[in-house]
C-alpha positions in Angstrom: 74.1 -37.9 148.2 73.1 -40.8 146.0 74.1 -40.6 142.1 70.6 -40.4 141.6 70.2 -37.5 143.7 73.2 -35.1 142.1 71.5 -36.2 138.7 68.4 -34.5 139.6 70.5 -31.4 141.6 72.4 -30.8 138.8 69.1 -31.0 136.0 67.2 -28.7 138.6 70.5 -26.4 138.4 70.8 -26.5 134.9 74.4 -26.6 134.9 74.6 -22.6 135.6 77.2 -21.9 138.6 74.7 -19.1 140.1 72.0 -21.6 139.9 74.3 -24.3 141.7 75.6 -21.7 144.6 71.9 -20.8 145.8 70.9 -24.6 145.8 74.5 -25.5 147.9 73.2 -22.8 150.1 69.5 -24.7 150.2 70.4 -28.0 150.6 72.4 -27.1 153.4 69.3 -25.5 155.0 67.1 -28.0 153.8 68.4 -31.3 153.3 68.9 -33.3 150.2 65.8 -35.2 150.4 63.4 -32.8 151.2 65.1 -30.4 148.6 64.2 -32.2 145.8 60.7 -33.5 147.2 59.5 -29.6 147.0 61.8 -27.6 145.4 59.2 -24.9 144.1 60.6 -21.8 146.1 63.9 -22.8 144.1 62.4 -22.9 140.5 60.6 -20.2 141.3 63.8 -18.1 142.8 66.3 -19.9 139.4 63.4 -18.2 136.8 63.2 -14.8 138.6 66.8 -14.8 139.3 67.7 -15.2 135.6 66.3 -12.3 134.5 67.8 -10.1 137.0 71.3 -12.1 136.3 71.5 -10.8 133.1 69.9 -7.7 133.6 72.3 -6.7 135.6 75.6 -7.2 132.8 76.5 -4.1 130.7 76.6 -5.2 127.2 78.8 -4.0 124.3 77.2 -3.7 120.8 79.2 -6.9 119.3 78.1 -8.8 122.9 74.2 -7.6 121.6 74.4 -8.7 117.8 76.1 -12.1 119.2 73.8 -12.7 121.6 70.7 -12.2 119.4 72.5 -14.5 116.6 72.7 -17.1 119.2 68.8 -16.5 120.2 67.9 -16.8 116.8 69.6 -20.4 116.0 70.4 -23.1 118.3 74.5 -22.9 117.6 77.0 -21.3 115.9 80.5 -21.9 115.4 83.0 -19.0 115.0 83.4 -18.6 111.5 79.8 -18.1 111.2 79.6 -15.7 113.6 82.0 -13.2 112.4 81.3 -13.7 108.9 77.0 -13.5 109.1 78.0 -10.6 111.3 80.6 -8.8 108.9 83.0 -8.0 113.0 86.5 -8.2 113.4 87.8 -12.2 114.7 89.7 -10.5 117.3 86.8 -8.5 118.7 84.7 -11.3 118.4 86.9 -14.0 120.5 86.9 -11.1 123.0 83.4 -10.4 123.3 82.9 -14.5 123.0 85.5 -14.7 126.1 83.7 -12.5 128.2 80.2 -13.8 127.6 81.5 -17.3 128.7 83.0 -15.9 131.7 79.9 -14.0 132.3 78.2 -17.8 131.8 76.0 -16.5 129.0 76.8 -18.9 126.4 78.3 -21.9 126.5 81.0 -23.4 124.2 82.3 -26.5 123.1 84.3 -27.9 120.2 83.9 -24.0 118.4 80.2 -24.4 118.8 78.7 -21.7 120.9 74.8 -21.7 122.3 73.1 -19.9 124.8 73.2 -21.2 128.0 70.3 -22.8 128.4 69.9 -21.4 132.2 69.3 -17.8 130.9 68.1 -18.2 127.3 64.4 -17.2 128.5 65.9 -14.2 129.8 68.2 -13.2 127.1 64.9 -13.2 124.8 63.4 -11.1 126.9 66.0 -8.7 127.1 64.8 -5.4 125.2 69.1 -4.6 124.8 68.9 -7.9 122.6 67.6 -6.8 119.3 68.5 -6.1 115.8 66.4 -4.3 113.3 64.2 -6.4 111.0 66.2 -5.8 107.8 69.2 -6.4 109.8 68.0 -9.2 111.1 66.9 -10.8 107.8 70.2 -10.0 106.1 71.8 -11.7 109.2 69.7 -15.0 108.8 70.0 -15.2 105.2 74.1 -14.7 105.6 74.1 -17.5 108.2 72.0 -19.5 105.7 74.1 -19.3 102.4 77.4 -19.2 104.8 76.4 -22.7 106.4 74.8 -24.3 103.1 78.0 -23.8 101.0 80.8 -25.1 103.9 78.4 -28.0 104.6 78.6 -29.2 100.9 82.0 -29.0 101.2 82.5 -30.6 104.5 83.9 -27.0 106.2 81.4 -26.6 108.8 81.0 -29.4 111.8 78.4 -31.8 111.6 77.1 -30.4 114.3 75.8 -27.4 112.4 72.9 -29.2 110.2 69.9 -28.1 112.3 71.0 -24.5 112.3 72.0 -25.0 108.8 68.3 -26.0 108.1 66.2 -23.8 110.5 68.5 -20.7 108.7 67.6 -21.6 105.6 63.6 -22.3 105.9 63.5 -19.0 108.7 64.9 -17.4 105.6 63.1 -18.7 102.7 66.0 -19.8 101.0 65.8 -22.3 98.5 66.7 -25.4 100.7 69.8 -27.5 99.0 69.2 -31.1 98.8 70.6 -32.1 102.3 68.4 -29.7 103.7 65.3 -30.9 101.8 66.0 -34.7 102.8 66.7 -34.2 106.6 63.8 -31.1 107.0 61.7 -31.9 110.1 58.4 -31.0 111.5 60.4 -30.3 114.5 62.6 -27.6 112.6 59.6 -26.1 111.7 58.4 -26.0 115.3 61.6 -24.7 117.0 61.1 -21.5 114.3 57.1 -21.7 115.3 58.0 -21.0 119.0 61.4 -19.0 119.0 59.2 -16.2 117.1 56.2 -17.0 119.7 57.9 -16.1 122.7 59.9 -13.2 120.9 56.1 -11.8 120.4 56.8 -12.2 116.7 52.8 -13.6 116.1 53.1 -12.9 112.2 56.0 -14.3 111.8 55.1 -17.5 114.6 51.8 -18.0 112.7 
């Protein structure tokens, strides 16, 4: 394979072992070039598969709430987490531990996302919810958590457009870092995280 060609295996993969195994297992069928001129069965197969990926994983209640903090925001670090969430550290590194093994989130440097392989999927997911109010009073935590260790140069860098999209998703008054780095694109990531959640009041 040319370096070119793992580029595009690994993009069309999108990093998620399960993806990577099937595609090994098509490529060896297939070919590398022919793979990657038509590889619609494949998309078709990763998209279907996801759902049924993470369908099939029995989820505690702290696994839940974490999840659906990560679908809310782009990242997290760990503080944030079990502080917006009011959960024990310990219980939370567990249930952290086993979602990465599970390749459900990803983590690096104590930021933790969704992995972008099943994010669709974990939206979808009816066992990923929190009630409204709950929800609110999660966002507005994460908000007023993230502001205040920003200003004081606690929370990593990293954290800004999380930091922002919190505190406009929960009408907060946005501090003055917020208000001078506040993008149409903040804006639009809130716009279609609440579109395909079905959220049309809140999208619109």
């Amino acid at each position: 394979a040319t370096e070119d060609q793992v580029a595009k295996l690994f993009e069309i993969s999108e990093g998620h072992p399960y993806n990577i195994y099937r595609m090994i297992d098509d490529v060896k069928e297939r070919g590398i070039s022919a793979f990657l001129a038509s590889p619609a069965d494949y998309l078709e197969w990763r998209h279907r598969q996801s759902s049924e990926y993470v369908e099939r994983i029995a989820l505690t209640e702290i696994d839940i709430q974490i999840l659906y903090l990560l679908t809310q925001l782009p990242e997290l670090d760990f503080e944030t987490i079990v502080s917006s969430l009011g959960i024990d550290p310990a219980e939370a590194s567990l249930a952290l531990h086993h979602l990465s093994y599970l390749h459900m989130i990803e983590g690096e440097t104590d930021l933790f996302r969704i992995a972008p392989a099943i994010r669709v999927a974990v939206e979808r997911d009816r066992r990923v919810r929190l009630p409204n109010e709950r929800r609110s009073e999660v966002i507005s935590l994460v908000a007023r958590s993230l502001v205040l260790r920003i200003e004081d140069g606690a929370a990593p860098v990293g954290l800004l457009d999380t930091a922002i999209i919190s505190a406009v998703d929960a009408g907060a008054t946005l501090p003055a870092f917020a208000t001078a780095l506040l993008l149409p694109s903040h804006k639009v990531w809130l716009a279609k995280r609440h579109y395909d959640q079905r959220h049309w009041t809140d999208c619109i």
